[in-house]
C-alpha positions in Angstrom: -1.0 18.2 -6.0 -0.7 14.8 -5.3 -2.8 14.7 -2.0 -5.1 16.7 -4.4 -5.1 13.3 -6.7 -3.6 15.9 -9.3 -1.0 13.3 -10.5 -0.1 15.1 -13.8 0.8 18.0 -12.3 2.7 16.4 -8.9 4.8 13.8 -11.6 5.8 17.0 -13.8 7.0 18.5 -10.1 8.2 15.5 -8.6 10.4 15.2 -12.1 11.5 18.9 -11.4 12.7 17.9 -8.0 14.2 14.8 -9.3 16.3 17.0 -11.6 17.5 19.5 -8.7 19.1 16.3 -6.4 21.8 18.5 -5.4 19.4 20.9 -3.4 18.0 17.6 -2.1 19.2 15.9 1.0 19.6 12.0 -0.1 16.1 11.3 2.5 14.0 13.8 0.6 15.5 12.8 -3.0 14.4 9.2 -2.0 10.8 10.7 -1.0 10.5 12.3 -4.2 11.4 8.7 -6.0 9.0 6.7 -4.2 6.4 9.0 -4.6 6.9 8.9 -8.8 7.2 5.7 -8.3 3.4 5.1 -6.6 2.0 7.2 -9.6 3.3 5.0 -11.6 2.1 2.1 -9.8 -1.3 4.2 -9.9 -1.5 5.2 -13.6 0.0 1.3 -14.6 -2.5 -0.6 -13.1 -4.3 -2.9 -15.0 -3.1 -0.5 -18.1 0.7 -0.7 -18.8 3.1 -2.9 -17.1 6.0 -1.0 -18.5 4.5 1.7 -15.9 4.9 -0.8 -12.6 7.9 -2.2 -13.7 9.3 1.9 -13.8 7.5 1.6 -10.1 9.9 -1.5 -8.9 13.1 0.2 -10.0 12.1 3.3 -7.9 10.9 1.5 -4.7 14.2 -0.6 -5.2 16.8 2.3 -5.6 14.8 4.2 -2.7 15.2 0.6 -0.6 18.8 0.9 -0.9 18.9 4.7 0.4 16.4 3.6 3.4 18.8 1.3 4.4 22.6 2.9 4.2 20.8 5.7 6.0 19.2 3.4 8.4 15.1 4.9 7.7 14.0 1.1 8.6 10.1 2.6 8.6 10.2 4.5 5.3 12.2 0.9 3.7 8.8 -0.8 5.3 6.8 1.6 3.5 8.3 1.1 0.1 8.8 -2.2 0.5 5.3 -2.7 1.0 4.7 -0.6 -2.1 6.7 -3.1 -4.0 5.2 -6.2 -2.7 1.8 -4.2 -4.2 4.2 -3.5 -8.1 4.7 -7.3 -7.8 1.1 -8.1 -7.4 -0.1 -6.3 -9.7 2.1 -8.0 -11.9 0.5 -11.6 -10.9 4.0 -12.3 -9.1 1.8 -13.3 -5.9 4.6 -15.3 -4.1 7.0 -12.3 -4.7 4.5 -10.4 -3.4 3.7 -12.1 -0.1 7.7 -12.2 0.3 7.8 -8.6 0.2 4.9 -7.6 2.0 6.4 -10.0 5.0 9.4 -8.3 4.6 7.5 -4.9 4.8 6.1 -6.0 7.9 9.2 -7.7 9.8 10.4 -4.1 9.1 7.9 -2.2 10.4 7.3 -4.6 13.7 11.3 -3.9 14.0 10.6 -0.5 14.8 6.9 -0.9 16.3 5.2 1.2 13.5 1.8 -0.2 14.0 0.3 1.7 11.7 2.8 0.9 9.0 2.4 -3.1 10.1 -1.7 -3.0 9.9 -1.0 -1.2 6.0 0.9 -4.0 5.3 -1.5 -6.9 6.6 -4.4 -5.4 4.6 -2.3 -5.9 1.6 -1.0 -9.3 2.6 -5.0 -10.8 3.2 -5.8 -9.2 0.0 -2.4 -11.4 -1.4 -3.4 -14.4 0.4 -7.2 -14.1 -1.0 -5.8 -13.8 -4.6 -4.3 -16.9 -3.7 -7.1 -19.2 -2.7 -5.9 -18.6 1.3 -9.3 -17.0 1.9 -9.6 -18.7 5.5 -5.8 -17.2 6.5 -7.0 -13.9 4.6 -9.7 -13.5 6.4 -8.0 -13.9 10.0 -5.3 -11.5 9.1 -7.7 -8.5 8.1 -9.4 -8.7 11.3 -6.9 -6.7 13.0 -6.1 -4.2 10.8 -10.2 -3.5 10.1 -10.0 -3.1 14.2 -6.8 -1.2 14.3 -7.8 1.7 11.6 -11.5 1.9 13.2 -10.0 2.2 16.7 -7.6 5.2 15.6 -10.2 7.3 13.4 -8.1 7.0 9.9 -11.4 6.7 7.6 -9.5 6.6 4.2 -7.3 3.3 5.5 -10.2 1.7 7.7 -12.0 2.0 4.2 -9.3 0.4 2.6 -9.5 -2.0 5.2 -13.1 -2.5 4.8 -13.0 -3.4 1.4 -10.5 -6.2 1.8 -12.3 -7.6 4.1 -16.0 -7.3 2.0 -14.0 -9.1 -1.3 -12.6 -11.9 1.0 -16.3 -12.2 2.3 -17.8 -12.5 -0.9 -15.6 -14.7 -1.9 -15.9 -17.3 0.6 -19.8 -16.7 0.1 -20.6 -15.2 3.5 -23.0 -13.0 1.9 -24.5 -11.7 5.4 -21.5 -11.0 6.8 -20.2 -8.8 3.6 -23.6 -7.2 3.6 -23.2 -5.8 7.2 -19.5 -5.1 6.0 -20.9 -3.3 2.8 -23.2 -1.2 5.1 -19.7 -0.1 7.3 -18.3 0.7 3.9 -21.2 2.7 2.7 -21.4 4.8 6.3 -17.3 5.4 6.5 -18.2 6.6 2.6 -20.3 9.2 3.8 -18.6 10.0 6.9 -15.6 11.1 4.1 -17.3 12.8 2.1 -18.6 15.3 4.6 
């Protein structure tokens, strides 16, 4: 349900799971945590704080778990996840701090794909925070990266970073041939 963006449905089962914990080994009971807690990063977005606030206590308790059992690239992934809470919040500095801390994690155990996540969220940080120029160095290689190993949805993701930071510096040529990327990868999705 959740892959199926069905997230009414996958919060009333993840909640279900949630309530079971004793047929849950403590990895998969953290799993089901940080996955309420991105649907509630998801539904709270520029709609109700309350919701990503509920978001950072999940990503934090699931942290903890990550680390006593020693899951150093699942901590990188929610800790990414709660650099993106604190952002949303407007906490940009608490947001870069975490999403470097997401990455130190993720270099630690050579996750590339978990370390070119976490720089598409850190230009997008760094743009929101008048670094544009630094931004726009540090998207390169994830843009690249996610082309190079055929994941559309995230090369997408990618994309559009790097299109905003574009605009924003007023490169409009430049975003336009981005925009046209964006447009094909769209297509290339969809079918």
């Amino acid at each position: 349900y959740y892959r199926s963006n069905m997230r009414n449905l996958s919060k009333k089962y993840f909640r279900e799971a949630v309530q079971m914990k004793k047929f849950l080994d403590v990895k998969d009971y953290a799993r089901v945590y940080q996955a309420l807690g991105s649907i509630n990063l998801e539904e709270g977005i520029g709609k109700n704080d309350s919701l990503i606030y509920s978001s950072i206590s999940s990503y934090e308790m699931v942290i903890k778990i990550y680390q006593k059992e020693n899951m150093i690239a699942d901590e990188a992934l929610s800790t990414s996840l709660l650099a993106e809470s604190y952002y949303q919040l407007n906490q940009h500095k608490k947001a870069l701090t975490y999403i470097n801390r997401a990455i130190s994690l993720a270099q630690e155990v050579k996750d590339l794909k978990q370390i070119n996540f976490a720089m598409i969220k850190k230009a997008s940080f760094l743009s929101a925070s008048n670094k544009k120029e630094e931004a726009l160095k540090i998207i390169e290689k994830p843009v690249q990266y996610f082309k190079d190993n055929a994941e559309r949805q995230t090369y997408l993701y990618a994309l559009e970073e790097k299109y905003k930071i574009l605009m924003s510096l007023n490169r409009f040529e430049e975003a336009n041939k981005v925009g046209q990327e964006k447009s094909s990868v769209n297509v290339e999705i969809y079918n």
